[in-house]
Backbone as CSV, one residue per row, in Angstrom:
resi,resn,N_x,N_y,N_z,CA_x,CA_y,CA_z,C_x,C_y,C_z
1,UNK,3.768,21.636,-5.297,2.741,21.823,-4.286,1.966,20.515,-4.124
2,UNK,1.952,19.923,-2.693,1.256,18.551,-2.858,-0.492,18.782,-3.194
3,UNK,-0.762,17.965,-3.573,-1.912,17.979,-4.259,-3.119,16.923,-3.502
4,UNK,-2.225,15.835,-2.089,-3.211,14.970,-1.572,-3.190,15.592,-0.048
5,UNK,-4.265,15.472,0.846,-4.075,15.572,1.932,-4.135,13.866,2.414
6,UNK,-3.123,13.966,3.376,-3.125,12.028,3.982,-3.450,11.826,5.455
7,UNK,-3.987,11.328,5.591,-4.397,11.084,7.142,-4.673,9.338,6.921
8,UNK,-4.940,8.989,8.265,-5.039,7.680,8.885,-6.590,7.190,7.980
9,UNK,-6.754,6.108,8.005,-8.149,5.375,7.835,-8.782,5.508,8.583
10,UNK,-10.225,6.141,8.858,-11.346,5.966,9.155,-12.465,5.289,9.192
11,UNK,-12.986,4.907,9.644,-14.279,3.856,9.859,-15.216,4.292,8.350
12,UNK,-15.309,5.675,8.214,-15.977,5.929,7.276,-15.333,5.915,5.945
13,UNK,-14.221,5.588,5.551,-13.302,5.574,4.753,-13.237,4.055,4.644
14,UNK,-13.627,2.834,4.883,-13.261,1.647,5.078,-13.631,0.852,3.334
15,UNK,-14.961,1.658,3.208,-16.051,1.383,1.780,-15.313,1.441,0.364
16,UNK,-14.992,2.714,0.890,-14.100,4.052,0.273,-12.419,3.100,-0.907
17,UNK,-12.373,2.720,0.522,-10.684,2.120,0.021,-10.887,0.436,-0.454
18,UNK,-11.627,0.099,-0.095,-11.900,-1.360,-0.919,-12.539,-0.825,-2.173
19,UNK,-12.973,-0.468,-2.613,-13.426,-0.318,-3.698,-12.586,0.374,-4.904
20,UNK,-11.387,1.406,-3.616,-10.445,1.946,-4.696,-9.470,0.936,-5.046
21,UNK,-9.453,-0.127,-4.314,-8.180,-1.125,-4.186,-8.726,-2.394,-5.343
22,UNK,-9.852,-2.378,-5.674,-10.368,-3.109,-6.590,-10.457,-2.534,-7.669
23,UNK,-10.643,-1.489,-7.937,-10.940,-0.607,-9.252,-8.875,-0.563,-9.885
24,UNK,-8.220,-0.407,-8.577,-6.905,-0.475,-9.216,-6.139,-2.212,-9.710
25,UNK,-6.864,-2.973,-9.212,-6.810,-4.669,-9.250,-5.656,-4.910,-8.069
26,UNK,-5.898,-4.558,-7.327,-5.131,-5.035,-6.048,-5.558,-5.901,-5.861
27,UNK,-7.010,-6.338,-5.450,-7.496,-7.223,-4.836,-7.462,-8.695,-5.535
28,UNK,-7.466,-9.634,-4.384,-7.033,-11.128,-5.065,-8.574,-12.002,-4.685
29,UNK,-8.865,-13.069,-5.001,-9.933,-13.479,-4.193,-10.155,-14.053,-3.220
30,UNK,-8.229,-14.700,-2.688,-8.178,-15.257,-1.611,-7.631,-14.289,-0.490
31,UNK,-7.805,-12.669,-1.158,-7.329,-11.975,0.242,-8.098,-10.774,0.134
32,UNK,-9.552,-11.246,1.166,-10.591,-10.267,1.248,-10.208,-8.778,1.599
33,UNK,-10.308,-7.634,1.242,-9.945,-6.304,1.284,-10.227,-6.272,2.740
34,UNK,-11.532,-6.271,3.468,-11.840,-6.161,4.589,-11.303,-6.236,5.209
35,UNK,-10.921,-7.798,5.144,-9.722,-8.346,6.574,-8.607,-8.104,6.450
36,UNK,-8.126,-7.446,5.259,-6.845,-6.929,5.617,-6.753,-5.998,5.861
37,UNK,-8.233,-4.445,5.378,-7.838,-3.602,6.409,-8.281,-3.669,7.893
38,UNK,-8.660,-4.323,8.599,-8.809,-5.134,9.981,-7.555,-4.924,10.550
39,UNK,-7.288,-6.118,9.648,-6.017,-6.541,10.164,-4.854,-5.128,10.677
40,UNK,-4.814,-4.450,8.914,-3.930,-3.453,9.428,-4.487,-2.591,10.489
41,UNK,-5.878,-2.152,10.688,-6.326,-1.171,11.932,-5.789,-1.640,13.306
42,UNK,-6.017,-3.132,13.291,-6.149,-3.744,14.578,-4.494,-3.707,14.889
43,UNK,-3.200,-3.931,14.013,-1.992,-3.675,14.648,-1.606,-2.532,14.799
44,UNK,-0.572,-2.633,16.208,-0.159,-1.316,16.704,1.372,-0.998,15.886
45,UNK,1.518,-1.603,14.973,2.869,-1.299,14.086,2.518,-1.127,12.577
46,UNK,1.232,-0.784,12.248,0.563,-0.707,11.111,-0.056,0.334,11.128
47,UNK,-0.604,0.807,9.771,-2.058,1.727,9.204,-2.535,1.761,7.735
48,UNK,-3.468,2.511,7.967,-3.849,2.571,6.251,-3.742,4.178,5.882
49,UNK,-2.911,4.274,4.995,-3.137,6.002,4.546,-3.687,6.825,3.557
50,UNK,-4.848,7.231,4.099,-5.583,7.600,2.741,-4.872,9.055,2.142
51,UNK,-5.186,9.149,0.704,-4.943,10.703,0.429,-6.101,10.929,-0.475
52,UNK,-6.374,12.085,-0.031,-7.814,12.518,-0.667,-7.668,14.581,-1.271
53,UNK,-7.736,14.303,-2.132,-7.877,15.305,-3.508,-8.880,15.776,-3.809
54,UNK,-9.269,16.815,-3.990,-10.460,17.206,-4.381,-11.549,16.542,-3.711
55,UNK,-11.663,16.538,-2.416,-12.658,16.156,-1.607,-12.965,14.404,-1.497
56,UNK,-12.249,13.793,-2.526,-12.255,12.906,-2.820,-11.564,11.588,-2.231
57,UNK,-11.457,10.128,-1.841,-10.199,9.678,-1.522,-9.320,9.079,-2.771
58,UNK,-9.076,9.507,-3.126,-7.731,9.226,-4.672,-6.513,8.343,-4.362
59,UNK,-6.125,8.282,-3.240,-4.676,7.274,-3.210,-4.539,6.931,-1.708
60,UNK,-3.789,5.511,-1.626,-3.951,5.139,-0.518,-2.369,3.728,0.043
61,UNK,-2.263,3.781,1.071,-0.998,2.907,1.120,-1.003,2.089,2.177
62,UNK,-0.553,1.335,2.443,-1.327,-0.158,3.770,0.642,0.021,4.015
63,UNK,1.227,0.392,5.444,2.197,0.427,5.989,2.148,-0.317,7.223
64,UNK,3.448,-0.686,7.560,3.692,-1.292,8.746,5.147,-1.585,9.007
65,UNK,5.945,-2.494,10.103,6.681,-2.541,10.421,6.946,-3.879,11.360
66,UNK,8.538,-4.070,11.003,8.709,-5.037,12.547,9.685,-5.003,13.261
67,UNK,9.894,-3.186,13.412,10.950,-2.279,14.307,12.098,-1.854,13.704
68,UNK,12.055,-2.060,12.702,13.296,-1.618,12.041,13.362,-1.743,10.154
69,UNK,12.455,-2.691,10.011,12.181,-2.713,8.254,10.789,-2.541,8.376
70,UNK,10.293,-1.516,7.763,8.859,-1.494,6.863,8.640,-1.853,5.440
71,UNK,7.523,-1.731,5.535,6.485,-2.960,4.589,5.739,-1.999,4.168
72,UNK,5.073,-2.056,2.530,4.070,-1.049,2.166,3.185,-1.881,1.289
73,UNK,1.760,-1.737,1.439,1.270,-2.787,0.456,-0.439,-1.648,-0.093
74,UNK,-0.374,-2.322,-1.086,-1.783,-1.667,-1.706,-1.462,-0.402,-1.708
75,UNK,-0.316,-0.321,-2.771,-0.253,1.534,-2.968,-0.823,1.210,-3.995
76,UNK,-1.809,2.448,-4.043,-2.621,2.588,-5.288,-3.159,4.222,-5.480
77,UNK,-3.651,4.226,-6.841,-3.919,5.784,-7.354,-5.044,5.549,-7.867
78,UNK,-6.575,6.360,-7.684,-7.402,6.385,-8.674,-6.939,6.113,-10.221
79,UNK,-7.589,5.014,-11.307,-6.770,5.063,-12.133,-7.177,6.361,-13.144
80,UNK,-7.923,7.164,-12.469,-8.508,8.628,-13.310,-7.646,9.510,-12.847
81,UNK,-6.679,9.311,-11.773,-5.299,10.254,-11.682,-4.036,9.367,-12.146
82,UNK,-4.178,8.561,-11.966,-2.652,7.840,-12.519,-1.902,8.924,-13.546
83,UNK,-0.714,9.186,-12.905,0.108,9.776,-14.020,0.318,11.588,-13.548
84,UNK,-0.512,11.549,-12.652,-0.377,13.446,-12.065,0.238,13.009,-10.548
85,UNK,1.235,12.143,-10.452,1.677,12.180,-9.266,1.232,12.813,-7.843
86,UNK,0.619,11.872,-7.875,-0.214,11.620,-6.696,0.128,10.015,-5.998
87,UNK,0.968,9.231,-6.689,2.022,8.109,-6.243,2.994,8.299,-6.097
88,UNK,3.754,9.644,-6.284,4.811,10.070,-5.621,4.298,10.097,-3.778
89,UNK,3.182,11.245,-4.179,2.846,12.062,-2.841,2.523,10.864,-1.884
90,UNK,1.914,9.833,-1.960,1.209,8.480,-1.084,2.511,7.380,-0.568
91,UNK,3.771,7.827,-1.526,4.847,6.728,-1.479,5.492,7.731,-0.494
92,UNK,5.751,8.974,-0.532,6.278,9.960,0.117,5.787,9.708,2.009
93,UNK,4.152,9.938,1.445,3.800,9.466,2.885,3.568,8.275,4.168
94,UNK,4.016,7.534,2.927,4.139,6.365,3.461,5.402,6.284,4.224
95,UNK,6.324,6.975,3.426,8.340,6.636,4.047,7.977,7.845,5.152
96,UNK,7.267,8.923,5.381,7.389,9.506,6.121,6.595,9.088,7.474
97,UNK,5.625,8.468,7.832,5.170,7.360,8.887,6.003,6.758,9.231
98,UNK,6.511,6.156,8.388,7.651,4.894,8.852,8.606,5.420,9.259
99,UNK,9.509,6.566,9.006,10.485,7.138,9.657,10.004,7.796,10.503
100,UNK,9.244,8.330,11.184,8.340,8.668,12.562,8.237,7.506,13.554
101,UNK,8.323,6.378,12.839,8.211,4.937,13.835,9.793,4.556,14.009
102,UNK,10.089,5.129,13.397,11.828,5.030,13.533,12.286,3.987,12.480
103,UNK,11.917,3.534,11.340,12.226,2.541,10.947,12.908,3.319,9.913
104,UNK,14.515,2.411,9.758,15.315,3.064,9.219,15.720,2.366,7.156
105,UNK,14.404,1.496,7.151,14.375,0.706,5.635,13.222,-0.001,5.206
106,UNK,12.616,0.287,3.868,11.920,-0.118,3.636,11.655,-0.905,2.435
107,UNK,10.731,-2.108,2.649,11.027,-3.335,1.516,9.615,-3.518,1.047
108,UNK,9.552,-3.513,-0.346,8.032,-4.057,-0.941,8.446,-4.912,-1.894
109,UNK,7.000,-5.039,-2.384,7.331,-6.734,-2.975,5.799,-5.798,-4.213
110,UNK,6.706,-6.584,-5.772,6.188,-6.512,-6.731,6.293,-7.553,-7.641
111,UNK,5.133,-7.725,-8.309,4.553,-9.130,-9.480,6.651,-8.808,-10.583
112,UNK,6.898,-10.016,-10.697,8.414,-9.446,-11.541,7.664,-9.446,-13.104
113,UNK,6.236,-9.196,-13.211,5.465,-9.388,-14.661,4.782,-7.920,-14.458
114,UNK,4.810,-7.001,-13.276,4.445,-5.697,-13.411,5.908,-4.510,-13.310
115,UNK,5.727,-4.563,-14.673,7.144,-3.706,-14.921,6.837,-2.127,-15.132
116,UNK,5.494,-1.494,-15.108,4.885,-0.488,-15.314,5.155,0.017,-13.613
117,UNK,4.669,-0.865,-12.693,5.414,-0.284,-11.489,6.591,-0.665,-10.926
118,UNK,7.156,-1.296,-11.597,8.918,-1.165,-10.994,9.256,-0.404,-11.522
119,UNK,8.783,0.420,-12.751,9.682,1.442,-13.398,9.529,2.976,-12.257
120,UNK,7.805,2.285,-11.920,7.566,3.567,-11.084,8.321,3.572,-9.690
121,UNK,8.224,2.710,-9.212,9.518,2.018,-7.728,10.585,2.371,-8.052
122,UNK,11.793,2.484,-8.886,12.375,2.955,-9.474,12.767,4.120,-9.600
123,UNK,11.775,5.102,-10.162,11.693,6.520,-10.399,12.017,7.565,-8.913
124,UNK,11.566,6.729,-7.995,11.285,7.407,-6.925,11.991,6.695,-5.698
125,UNK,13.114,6.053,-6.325,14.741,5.764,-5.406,14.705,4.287,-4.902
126,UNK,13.713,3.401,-5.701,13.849,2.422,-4.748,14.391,1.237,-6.004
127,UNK,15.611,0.060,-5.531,16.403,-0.714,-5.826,16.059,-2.209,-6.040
128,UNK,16.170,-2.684,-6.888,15.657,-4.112,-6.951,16.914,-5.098,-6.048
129,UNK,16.458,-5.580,-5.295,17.542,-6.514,-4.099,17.110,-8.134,-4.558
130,UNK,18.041,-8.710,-4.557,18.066,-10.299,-4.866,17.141,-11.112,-4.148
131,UNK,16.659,-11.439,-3.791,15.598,-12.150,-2.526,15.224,-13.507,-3.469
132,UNK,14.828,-14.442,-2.530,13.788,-15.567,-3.261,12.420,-15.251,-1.623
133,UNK,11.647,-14.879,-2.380,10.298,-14.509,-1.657,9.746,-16.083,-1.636
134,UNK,9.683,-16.414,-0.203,9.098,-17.738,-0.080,7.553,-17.661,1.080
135,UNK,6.447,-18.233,0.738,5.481,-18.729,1.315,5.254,-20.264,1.576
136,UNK,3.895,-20.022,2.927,3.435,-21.525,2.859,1.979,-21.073,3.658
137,UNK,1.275,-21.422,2.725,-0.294,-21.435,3.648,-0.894,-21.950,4.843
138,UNK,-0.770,-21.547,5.747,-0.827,-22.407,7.188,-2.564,-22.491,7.294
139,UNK,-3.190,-22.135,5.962,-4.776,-22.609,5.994,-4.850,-22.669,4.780
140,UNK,-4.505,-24.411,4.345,-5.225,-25.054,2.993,-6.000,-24.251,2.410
141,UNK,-7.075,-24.494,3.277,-8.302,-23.763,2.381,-8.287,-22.389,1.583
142,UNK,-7.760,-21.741,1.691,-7.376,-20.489,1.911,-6.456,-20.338,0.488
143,UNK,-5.929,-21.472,0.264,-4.877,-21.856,-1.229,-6.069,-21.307,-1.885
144,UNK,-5.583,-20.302,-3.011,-5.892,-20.692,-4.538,-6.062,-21.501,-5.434
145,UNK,-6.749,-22.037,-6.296,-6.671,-23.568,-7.165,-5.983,-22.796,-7.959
């Protein structure tokens, strides 16, 4: 029996999910919570999905797309539920958005030093694929020291 209800991000929910996204250590210091949920509100191939439990918001997942592969970022669980699957239910709802947008595959990206959630990526059907993940900061400033 699912245990989260999930709906879209709300204006009033904005507080809500930065703070859960920090309490889980998502957050970096060169990538303000804010502007990335902005960012995701403001695209029309994106969202943020909250799931909220016991009146509460408990888990949450930053999705998107670029017509055919989706992207999932900042899945996270209250860490006072971690472990009552409630990261099944948020990963669930996440693949189920994305296959509503029609997108027929989906790719995330994990620290290869967090092995506590690849085991969990893993558990719940998803494959480690060969890649070399490459960046470049198109705003210096913006680098990390």
């Amino acid at each position: 029996m699912p245990k989260l209800t999930v709906t879209e991000i709300t204006n009033a929910d904005v507080e809500a999910v930065a703070d859960l996204w920090a309490r889980c250590g998502l957050t970096r210091p060169w990538n303000d919570p804010h502007t990335d949920i902005a960012f995701a509100r403001a695209a029309p191939s994106a969202t943020i999905l909250v799931g909220r439990a016991d009146g509460a918001i408990a888990a949450s997942a930053m999705v998107g797309h670029d017509g055919h592969r989706g992207t999932v970022y900042y899945v996270c669980v209250d860490p006072r539920r971690q472990g009552s699957g409630l990261g099944r239910e948020i990963m669930a709802a996440a693949e189920d958005w994305l296959r509503g947008q029609g997108v027929w595959k989906l790719n995330l990206m994990v620290r290869t030093d967090n092995t506590k959630v690849i085991d969990f990526y893993t558990s719940v059907g998803y494959d480690v694929e060969e890649r070399v993940n490459m960046a470049k900061w198109l705003d210096p400033a913006k680098k990390p020291a």
